[in-house]
N, C-alpha and C positions, 0 to 999 in steps of 0.2 A: 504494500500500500504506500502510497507517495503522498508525505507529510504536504501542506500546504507552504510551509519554509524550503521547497524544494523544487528546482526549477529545472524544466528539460534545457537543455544546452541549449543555449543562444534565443531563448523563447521565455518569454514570460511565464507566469502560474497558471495551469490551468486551474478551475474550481475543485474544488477537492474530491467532489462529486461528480464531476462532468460527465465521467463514463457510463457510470451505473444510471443517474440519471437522464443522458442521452437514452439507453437499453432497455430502462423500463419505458421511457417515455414512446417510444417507437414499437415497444412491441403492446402497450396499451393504446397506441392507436390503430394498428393493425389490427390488433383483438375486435375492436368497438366496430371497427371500418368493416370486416368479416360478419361480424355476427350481424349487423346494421342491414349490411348487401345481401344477408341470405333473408333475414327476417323481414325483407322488401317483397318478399311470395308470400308470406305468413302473414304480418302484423302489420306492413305499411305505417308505422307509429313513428318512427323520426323520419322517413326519407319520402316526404313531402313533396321536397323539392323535385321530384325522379317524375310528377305529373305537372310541374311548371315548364322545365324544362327538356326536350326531347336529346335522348340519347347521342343521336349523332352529333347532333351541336355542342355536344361533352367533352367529343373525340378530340378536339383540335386543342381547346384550354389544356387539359389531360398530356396529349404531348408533348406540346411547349414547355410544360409545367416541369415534365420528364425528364425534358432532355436538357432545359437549361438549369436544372436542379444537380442534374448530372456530370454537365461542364462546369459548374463553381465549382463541387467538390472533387473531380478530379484535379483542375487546374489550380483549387489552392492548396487539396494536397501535395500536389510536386513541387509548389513557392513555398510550403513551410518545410517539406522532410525531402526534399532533392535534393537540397545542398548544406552542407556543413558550416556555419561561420565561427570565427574563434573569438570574435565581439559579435553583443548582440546586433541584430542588423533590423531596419526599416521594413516591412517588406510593405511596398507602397506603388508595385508597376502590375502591370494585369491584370486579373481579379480584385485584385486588392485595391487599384485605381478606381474600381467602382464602388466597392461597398466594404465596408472594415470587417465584415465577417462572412466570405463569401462561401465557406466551409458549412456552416451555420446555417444559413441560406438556403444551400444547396439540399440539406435534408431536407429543411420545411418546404422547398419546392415540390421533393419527390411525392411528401406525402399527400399535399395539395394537388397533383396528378393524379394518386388514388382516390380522393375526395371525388373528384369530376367523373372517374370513372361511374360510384354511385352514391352519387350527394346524398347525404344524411346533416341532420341537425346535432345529432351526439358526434359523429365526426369530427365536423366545423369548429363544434367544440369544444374537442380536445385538443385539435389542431390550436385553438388562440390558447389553450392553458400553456398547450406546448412552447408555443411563443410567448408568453409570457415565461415563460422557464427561463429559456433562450435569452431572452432580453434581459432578467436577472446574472445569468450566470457569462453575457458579453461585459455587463456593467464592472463585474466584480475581475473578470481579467483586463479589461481596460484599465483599472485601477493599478494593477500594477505594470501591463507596460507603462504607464506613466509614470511610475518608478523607476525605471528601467531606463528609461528611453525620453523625458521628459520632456523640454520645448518642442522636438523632433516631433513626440508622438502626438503631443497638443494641436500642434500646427494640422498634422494630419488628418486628425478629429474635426478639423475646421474645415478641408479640403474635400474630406471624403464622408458622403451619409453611412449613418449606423446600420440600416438595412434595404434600404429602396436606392436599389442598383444607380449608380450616373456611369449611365454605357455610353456618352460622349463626353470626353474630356473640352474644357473653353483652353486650348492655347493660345 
């Protein structure tokens, strides 16, 4: 178990919980997401929304959601664990130029993809607790890159949004 005084090389802290918390939280929205999609033949009681909106018109949100949920978390995995530094370092080009937690992101995309698949109201809302996790446990690693990394990382904080992508940089 890795104390909270304890930093992966060249990386801030993550929450002390990140993991387990990530793990329950993803396989408690799978759980609800499953039970939700099968009990839409049975009970109809949260997925409502599956007779406002027609299936196919699902299809397109659902992949985009997929696949750009897909590209943060590959592309910011390889910008935190590709490369070795021996000082901590900025990472503030690609991914990281649009949104400060595009790792982060990248999950609650995927599972917002499965949402569309078959929208449900318990879904929806575990998906905002989820982000609501999310957003506590960015807050508190933010906190200490800004230990770490200080005006540097403040500055960034300034340039770059906490979670709503800027996929055009102003040069």
């Amino acid at each position: 178990m890795v104390k909270v005084s304890e930093k992966r090389h060249g990386l801030g802290s993550e929450h002390p919980l990140c993991d387990k918390i990530q793990l329950i939280m993803l396989i408690l929205f799978l759980v609800v997401w499953g039970i939700d999609s099968l009990s839409f033949f049975i009970f109809r009681y949260s997925t409502v929304l599956v007779d406002v909106i027609s299936f196919p018109a699902l299809l397109l949100p659902s992949f985009a959601s997929l696949v750009f949920g897909l590209y943060l978390v590959a592309k910011s995995h390889k910008a935190v664990f590709g490369e070795a530094h021996d000082q901590p370092k900025l990472l503030d080009s690609g991914v990281y130029s649009w949104v400060r937690h595009p790792m982060y992101l990248g999950i609650l995309m995927c599972c917002l993809a499965f949402f569309f698949v078959s929208p449900s109201l318990l879904s929806i809302g575990i998906l905002l607790v989820f982000f609501i996790i999310y957003n506590k446990m960015t807050t508190y690693e933010e906190k200490s890159l800004t230990q770490i990394l200080g005006e540097e990382y403040i500055a960034y904080k300034k340039r770059v949004p906490k979670w709503f992508p800027k996929l055009f940089s102003r040069s």
